[in-house]
C-alpha positions as CSV (number, residue, x, y, z in Angstrom):
1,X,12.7,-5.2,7.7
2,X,10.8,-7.0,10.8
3,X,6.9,-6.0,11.2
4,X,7.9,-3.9,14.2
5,X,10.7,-1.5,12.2
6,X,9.5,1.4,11.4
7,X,9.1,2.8,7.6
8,X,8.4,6.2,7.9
9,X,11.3,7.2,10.6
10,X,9.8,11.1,10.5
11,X,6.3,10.0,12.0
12,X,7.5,6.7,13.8
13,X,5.4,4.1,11.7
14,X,6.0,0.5,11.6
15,X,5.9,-2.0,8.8
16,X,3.3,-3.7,10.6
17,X,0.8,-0.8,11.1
18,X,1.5,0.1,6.9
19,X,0.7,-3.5,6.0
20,X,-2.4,-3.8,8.4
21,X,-3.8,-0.2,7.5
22,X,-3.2,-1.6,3.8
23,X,-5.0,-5.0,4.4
24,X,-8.4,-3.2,6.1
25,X,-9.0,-0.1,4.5
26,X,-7.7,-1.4,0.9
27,X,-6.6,2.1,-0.6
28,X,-7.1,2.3,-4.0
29,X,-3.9,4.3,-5.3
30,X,-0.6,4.0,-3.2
31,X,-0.7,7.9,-2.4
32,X,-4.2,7.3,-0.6
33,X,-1.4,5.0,2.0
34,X,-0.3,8.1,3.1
35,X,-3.6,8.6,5.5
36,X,-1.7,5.8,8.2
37,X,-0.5,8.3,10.3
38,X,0.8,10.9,7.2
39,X,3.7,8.5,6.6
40,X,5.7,8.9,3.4
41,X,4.4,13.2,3.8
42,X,7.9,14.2,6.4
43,X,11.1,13.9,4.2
44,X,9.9,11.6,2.0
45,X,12.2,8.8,1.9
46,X,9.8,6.3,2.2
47,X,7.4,7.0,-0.5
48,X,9.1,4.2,-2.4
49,X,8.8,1.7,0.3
50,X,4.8,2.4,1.0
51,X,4.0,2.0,-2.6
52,X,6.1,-1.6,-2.6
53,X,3.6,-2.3,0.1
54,X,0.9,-1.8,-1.5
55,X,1.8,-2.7,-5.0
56,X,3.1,-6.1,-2.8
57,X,-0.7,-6.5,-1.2
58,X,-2.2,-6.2,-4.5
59,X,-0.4,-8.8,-6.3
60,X,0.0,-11.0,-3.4
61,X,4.0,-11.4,-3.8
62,X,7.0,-10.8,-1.2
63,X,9.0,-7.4,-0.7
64,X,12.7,-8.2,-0.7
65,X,14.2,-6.2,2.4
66,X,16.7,-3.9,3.5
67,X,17.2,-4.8,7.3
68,X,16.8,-1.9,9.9
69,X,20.0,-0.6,10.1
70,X,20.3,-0.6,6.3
71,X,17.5,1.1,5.8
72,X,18.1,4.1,8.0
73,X,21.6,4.3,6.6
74,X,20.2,4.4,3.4
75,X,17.9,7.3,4.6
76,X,20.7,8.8,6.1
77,X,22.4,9.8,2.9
78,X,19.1,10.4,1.3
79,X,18.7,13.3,3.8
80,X,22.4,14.4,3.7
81,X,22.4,14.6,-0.2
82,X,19.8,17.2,0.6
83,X,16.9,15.2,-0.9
84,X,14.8,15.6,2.0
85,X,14.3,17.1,5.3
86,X,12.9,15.3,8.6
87,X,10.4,17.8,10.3
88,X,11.0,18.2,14.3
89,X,10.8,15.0,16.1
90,X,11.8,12.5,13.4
91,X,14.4,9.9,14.0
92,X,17.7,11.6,13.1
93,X,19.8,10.2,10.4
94,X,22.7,8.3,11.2
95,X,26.0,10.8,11.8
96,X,28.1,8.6,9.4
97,X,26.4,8.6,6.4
């Protein structure tokens, strides 16, 4: 994913703004990543993703990606196999999931 995409699609919160909350505050424990913005605490699809983010700042190695369109496909059937449930104002999942 680009810097701009976002990660958490229920609270509209960019890669960028994960890995830069990340790099200044330095949480200790990957939950504590969950203060930018409460991203990861909607439907919780991307709790997996913020703690590659930080596990990735803390060893100083790459994240292989999904790109946008594959990630909120992915989240899609996350949410459709009834794993999850975007509060009111998330992005909505894609109808062909």
């Amino acid at each position: 994913m680009k810097p701009d995409d976002h990660v958490c699609l229920c609270f509209h919160i960019s890669r960028r703004k994960i890995e830069n909350y990340i790099r200044i505050y330095q949480p200790k424990r990957a939950s504590q990543v969950s203060e930018c913005g409460g991203a990861g605490s909607g439907c919780g699809w991307c709790i997996p993703f913020l703690k590659r983010y930080f596990e990735q700042a803390q060893s100083g190695q790459g994240v292989d990606d999904l790109t946008a369109e594959e990630y909120a496909q992915a989240r899609g059937q996350y949410i459709h196999s009834g794993k999850g449930t975007p509060p009111p104002g998330a992005t909505p999942p894609p109808q062909n999931c």
